[in-house]
Wavefront OBJ file of the C-alpha trace (Angstrom):
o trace
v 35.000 2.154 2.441
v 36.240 -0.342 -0.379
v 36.776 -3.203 2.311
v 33.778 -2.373 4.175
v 31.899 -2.763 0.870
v 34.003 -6.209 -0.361
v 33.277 -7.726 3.015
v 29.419 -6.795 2.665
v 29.382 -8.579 -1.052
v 31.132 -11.619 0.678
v 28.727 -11.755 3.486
v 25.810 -11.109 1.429
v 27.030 -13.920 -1.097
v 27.500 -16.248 1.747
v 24.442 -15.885 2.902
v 22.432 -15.381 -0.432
v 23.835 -18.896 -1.318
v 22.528 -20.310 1.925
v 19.145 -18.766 1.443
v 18.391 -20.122 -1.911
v 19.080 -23.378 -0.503
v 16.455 -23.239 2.381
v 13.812 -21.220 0.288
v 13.709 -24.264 -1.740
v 13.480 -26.465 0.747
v 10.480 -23.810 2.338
v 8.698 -23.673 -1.520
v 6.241 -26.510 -1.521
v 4.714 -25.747 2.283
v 4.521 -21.467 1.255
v 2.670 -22.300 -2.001
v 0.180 -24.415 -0.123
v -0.157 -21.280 2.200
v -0.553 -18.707 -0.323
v -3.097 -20.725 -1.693
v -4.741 -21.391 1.299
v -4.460 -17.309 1.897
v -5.387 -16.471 -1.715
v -8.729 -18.192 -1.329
v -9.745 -16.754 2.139
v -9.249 -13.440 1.963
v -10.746 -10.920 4.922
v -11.477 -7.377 4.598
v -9.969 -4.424 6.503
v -10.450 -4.422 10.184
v -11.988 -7.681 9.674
v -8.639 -9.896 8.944
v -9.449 -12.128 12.027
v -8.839 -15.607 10.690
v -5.845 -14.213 8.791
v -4.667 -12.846 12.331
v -4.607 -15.981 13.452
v -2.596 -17.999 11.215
v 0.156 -15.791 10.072
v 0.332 -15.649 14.410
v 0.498 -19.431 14.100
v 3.204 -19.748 11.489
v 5.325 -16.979 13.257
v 5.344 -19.286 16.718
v 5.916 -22.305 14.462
v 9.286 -20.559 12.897
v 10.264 -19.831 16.518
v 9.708 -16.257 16.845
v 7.695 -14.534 20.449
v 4.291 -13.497 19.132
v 2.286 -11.040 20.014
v -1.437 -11.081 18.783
v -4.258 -7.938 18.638
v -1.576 -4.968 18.478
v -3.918 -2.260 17.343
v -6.595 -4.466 16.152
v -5.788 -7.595 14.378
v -2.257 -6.864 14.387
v 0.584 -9.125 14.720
v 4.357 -8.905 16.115
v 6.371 -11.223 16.214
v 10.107 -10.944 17.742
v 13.498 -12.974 16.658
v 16.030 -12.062 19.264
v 19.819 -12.715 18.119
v 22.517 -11.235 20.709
v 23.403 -7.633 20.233
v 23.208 -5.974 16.908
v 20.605 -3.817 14.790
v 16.443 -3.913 15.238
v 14.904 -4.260 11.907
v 11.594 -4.108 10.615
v 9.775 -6.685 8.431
v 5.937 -5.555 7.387
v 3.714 -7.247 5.834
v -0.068 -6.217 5.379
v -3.056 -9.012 5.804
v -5.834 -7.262 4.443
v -8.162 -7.849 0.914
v -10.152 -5.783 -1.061
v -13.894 -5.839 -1.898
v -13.782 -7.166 -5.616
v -15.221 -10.369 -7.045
v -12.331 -12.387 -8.481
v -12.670 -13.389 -11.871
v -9.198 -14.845 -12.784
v -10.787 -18.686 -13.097
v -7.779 -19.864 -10.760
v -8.681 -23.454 -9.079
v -7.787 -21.342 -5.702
v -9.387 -18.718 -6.470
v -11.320 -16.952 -3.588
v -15.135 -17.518 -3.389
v -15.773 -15.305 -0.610
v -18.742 -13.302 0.092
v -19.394 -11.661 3.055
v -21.129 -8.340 4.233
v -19.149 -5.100 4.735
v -19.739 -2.742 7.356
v -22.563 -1.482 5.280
v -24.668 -4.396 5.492
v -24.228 -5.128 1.614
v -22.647 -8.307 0.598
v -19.257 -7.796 -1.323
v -17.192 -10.331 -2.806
v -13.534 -10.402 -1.778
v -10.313 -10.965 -3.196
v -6.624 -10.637 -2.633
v -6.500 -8.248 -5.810
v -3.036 -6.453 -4.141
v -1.088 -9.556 -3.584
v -1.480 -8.984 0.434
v -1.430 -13.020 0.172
v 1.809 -12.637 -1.990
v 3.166 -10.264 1.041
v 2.565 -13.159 3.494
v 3.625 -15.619 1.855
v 7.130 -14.054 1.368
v 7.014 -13.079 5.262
v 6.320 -16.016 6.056
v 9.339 -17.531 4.490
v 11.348 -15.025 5.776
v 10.553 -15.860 9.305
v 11.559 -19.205 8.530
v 14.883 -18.662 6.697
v 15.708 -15.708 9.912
v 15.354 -18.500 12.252
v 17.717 -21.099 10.269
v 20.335 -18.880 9.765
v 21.535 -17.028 13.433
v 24.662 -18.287 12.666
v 25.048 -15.577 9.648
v 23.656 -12.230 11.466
v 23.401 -10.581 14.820
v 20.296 -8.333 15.972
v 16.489 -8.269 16.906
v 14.175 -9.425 13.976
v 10.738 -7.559 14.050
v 8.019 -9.112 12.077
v 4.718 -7.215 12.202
v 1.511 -8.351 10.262
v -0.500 -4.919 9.853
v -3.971 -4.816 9.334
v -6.551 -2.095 6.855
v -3.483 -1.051 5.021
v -6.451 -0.459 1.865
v -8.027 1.373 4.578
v -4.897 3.264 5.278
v -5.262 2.718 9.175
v -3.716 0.152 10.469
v -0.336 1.536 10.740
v -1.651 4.335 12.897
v -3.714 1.782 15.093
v -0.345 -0.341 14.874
v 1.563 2.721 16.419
v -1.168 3.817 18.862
v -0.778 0.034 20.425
v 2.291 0.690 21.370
v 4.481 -0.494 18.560
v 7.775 1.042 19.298
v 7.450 1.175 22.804
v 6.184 -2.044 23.947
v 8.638 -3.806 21.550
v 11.868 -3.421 20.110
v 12.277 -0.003 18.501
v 13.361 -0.308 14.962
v 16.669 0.933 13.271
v 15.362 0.320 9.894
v 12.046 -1.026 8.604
v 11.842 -2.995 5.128
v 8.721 -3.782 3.289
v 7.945 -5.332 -0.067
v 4.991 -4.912 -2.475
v 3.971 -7.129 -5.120
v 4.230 -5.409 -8.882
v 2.112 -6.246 -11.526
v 4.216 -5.002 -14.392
v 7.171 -6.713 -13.369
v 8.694 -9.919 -14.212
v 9.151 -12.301 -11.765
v 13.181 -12.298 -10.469
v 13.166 -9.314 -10.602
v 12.619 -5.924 -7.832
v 12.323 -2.579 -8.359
v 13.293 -0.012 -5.964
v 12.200 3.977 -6.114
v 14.567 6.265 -3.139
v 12.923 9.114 -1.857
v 8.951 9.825 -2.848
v 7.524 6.674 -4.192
v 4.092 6.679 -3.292
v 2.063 9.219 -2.399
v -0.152 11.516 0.221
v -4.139 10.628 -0.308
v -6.875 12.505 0.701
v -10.281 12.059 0.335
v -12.511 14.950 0.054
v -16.184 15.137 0.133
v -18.144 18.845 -0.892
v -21.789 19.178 -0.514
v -22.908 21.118 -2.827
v -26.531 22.769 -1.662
v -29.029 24.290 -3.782
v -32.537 25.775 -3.360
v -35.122 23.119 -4.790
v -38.236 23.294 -6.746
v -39.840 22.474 -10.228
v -37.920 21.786 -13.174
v -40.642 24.316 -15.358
v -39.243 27.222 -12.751
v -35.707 27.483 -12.557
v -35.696 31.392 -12.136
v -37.531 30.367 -8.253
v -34.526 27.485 -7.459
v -30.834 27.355 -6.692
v -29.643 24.504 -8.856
v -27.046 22.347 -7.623
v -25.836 20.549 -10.441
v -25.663 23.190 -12.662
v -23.102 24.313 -10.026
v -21.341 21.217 -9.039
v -21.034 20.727 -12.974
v -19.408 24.457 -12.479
v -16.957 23.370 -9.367
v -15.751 19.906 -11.260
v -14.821 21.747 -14.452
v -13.335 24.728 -11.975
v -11.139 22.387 -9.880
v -9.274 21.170 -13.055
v -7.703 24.800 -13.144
v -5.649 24.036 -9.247
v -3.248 21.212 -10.874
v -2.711 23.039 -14.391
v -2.826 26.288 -13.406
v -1.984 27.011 -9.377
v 0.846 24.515 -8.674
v 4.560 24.926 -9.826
v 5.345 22.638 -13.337
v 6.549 19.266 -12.427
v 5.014 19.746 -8.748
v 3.224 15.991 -9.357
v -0.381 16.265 -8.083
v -3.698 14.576 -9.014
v -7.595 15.734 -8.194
v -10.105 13.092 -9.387
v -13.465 14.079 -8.962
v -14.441 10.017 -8.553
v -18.437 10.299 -7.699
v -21.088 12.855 -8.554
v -24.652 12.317 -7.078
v -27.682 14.865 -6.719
v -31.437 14.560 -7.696
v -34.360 12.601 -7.974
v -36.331 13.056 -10.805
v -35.937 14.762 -14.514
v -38.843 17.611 -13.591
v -37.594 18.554 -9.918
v -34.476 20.814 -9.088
v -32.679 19.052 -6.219
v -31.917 20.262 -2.572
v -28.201 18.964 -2.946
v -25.305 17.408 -5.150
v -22.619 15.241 -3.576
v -19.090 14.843 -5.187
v -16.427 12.584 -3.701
v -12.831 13.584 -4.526
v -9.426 11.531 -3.821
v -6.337 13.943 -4.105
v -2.699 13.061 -4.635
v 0.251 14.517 -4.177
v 4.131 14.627 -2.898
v 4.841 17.627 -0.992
v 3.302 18.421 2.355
v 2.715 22.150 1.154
v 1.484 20.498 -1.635
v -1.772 18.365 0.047
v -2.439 21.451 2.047
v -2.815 23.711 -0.794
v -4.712 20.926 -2.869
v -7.025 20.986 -0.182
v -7.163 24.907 0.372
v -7.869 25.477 -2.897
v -10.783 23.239 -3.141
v -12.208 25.451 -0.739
v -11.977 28.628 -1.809
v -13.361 27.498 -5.190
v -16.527 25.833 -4.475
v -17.279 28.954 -2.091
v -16.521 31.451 -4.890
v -18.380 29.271 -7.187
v -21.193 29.390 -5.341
v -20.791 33.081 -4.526
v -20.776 33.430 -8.394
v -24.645 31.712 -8.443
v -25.926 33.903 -6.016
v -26.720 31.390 -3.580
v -27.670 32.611 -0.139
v -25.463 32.428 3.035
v -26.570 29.400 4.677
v -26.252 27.237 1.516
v -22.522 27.601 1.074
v -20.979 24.132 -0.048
v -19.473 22.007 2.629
v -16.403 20.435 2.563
v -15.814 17.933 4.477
v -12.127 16.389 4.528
v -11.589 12.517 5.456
v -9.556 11.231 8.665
v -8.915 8.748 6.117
v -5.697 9.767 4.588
v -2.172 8.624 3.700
v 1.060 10.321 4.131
v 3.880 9.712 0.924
v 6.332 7.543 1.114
v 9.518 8.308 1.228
v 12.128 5.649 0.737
v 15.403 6.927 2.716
v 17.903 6.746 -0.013
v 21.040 5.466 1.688
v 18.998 2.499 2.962
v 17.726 2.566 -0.622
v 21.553 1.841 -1.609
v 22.350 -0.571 1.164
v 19.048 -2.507 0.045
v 19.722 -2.535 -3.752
v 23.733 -3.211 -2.830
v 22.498 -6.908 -1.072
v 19.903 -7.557 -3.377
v 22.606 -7.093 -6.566
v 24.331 -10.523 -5.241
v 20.893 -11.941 -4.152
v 19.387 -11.544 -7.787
v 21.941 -10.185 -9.883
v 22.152 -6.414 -10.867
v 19.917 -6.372 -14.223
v 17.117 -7.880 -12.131
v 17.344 -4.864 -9.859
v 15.604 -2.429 -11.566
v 14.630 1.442 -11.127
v 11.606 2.858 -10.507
v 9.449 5.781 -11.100
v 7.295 7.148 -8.392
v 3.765 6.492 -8.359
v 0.208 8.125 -7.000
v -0.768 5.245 -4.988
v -0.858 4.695 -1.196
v 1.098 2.792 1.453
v 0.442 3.490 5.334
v 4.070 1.924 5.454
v 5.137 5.447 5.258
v 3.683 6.106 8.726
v 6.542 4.022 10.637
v 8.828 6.583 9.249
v 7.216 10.102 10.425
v 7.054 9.145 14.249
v 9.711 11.021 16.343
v 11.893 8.056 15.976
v 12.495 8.985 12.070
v 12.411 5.025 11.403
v 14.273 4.752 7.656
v 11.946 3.117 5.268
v 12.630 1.026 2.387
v 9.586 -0.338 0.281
v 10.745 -2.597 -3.495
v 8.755 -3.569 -5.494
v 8.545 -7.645 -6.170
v 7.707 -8.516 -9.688
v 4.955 -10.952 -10.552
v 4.469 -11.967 -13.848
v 5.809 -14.277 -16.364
v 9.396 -12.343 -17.979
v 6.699 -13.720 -21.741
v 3.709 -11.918 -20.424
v 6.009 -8.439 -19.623
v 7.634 -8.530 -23.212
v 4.313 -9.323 -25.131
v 2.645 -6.432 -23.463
v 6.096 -4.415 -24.177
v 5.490 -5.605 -27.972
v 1.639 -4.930 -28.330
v 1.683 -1.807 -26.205
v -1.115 -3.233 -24.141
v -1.177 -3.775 -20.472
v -1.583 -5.981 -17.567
v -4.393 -6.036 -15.382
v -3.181 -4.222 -12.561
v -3.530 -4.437 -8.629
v -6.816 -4.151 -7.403
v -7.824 -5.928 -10.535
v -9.975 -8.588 -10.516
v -8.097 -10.106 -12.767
v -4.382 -9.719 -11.004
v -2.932 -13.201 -10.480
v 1.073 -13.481 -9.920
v 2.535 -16.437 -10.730
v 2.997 -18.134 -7.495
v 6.131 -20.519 -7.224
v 9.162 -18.316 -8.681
v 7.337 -14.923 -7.152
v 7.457 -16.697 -3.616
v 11.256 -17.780 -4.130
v 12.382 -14.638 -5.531
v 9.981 -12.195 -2.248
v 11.661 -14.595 0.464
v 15.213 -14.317 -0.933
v 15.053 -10.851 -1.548
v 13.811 -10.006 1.540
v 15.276 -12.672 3.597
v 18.849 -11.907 2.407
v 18.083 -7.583 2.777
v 17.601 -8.081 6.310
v 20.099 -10.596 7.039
v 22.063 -8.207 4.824
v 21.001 -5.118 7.574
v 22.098 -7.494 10.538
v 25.136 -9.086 9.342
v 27.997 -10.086 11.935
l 1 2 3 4 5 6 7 8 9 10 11 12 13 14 15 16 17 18 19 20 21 22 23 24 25 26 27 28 29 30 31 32 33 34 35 36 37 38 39 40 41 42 43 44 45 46 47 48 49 50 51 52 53 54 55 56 57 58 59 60 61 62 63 64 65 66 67 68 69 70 71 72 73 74 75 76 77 78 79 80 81 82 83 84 85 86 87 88 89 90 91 92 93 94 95 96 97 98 99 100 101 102 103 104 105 106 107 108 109 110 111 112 113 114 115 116 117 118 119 120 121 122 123 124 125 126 127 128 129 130 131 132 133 134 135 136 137 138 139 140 141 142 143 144 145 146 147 148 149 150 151 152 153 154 155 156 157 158 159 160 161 162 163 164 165 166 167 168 169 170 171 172 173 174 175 176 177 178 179 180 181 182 183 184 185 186 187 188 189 190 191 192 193 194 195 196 197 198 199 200 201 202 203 204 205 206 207 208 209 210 211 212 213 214 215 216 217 218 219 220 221 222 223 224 225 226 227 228 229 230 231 232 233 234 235 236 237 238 239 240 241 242 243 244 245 246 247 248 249 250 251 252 253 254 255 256 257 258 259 260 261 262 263 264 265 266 267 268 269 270 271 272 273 274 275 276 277 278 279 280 281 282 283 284 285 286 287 288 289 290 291 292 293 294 295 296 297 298 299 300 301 302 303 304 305 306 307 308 309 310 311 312 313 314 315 316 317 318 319 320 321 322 323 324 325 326 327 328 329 330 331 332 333 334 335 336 337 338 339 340 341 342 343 344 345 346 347 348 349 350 351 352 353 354 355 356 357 358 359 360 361 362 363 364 365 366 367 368 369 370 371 372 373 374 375 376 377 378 379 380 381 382 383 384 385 386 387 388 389 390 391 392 393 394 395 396 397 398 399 400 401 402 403 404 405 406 407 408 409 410 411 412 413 414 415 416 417 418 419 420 421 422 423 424 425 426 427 428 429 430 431 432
């Protein structure tokens, strides 16, 4: 085991040393790219454009490309003689927020969503950060055959905010139309982190989301004559105070779990007693037995609630659960360890740094639950200047965060430390 590991630190210095040199070489065209990517943002199921070009620059570093896997999905393959598949993801998608950052590039896009409104859009996730590092991974793959052995599969995955496109991805054919994956590695920019530095969580890092939607139904009439109604918001005022109890009072201490009533809307007018109330909930959680009784709860409680107002039969609340959901993520620990093991002698080992789980969402974790048990390993990629983190350290303050409007990494040394790290983690996974 001790040889096997000092031949992996050789390898992986060999080839970390090599790296840095190309990623240099590769820093002036990526920063023109995330620019150009920063200030065109699409939204999910709509990254056409965005498609397109990370297609183009995929051909351009030599790799077979695929185009419209699952929607606006992209493969693209590196074949190098017999040795391991693994899996580089990257998402393409924006978010509907108006950036206010006052960057030169930053995005002035406005286009209409699938509503008909018109929404501004931004790269407020760093899915332009996630390209850009891809990108230059494809590139430095492609340079360095002479260092690692294996199939390189590079897949640009569309709606990850809509938390489909890893499903559509799948549903395409993904694992059986190209190579099958032995491991799959993703990064995601940070925005509490310095940049040169990662952070890496194993096992749950991010977690199941749900979104939930109860009507709540009344009997309506005049605000002078409540004793002739059924009012709704009295009782959906009585469910959102009830549902507080399921976290703090149903689920086993340190069971981590989250219900966040996000949306309340019912009535029309101060003198009339409405028909209806609508509340929109997003739940969070861990454990599979977990979401399921989050969600089982929710339900018995709104029922009893409204059992508790008297209201007749056929005005029961509806709930109404989302196809729009996330599985957690779970980061396989021992490719956890092999990961943080390459990236010590690609960074150094104090700019590897540990992680606690969080409540977000990441389809990424869909690649692993197919039958083929895929190991996963998502790090995080730091952003900010190492003076920004220590100031907010200082003040106690914070950073504005992803989805922010205000979220802007600092390009150049976040682009050279996501293609190293990545770049030398999968030629890391392949070596000879």
């Amino acid at each position: 085991m001790k040889t096997f590991l000092a031949a992996l630190l050789v390898t992986s210095s060999l080839a970390a040393a090599d790296v840095e040199s190309l990623v240099k070489d590769e820093i002036p065209s990526l920063l023109t790219l995330y620019k150009e990517l920063h200030a065109n943002p699409e939204l999910s199921l709509h990254e056409a454009e965005t498609s397109v070009r990370v297609a183009k620059e995929l051909r351009d570093a030599g790799l077979e490309v695929t185009e419209k896997v699952g929607g606006n999905g992209v493969v693209g393959v590196l074949k190098n003689g017999e040795g391991p598949v693994i899996m580089v993801r990257t998402d393409l998608d924006a978010l509907p927020v108006k950036e206010l950052t006052g960057l030169p590039y930053a995005s002035k896009k406005l286009v209409k969503d699938e509503t008909g409104r018109e929404v501004n859009v931004m790269h407020a996730c760093g899915h332009d950060m996630h390209m850009t590092s891809f990108i230059g991974t494809a590139r430095v793959l492609a340079k360095t055959r002479d260092q690692w052995k294996g199939t390189a599969v590079m897949i640009g995955q569309p709606a990850e905010e809509r938390v489909l496109g890893a499903r559509l991805m799948l549903r395409a054919g993904l694992f059986s139309k190209f190579p099958k994956p032995d491991k799959a590695v993703a990064l995601h920019c940070s925005s509490d982190l310095a940049h040169g530095t990662v952070g890496i969580v194993e096992g749950y890092a991010l977690a199941n989301v749900d979104s939930v939607e109860i009507i709540v139904k009344g009997v309506g009439g005049h605000g002078s004559m409540p004793h002739l109604c059924k009012d709704p918001i009295v009782l959906a005022s009585q469910i959102v105070l009830a549902l507080q109890t399921i976290v703090s009072r149903e689920l086993r201490p340190g069971d981590p779990a989250v219900i966040t009533v996000g949306s309340i809307h019912g009535g029309t007018k101060s003198n009339i007693i409405s028909e209806e109330v609508k509340l929109q909930l997003t739940l969070r959680s861990y454990k599979t037995e977990t979401r399921k009784h989050l969600i089982e709860s929710i339900k018995r409680i709104a029922k009893a609630q409204a059992e508790s107002a008297n209201m007749p039969a056929d005005r029961m609340p509806e709930i109404l659960v989302s196809d729009d959901q996330s599985p957690a993520l779970y980061n396989t620990p021992a490719l956890c360890q092999e990961v943080r093991q390459i990236l010590h002698t690609t960074l150094g080992e104090k700019n590897v740094l540990p992680r606690e789980p969080v409540m977000g969402a990441e389809d990424f974790a869909e690649y692993g639950l197919t039958k083929e048990k895929v190991p996963l390993c998502m790090f995080w990629l730091g952003t900010q200047s190492p003076e920004a983190v220590a100031e907010v350290k200082t003040k106690g303050t914070a950073l504005p965060s992803l989805h922010s409007p205000f979220f802007k990494p600092v390009p150049e040394p976040t682009i050279e430390t996501g293609v190293k790290a990545m770049a030398t983690t999968v030629i890391g996974l392949m070596k000879k």
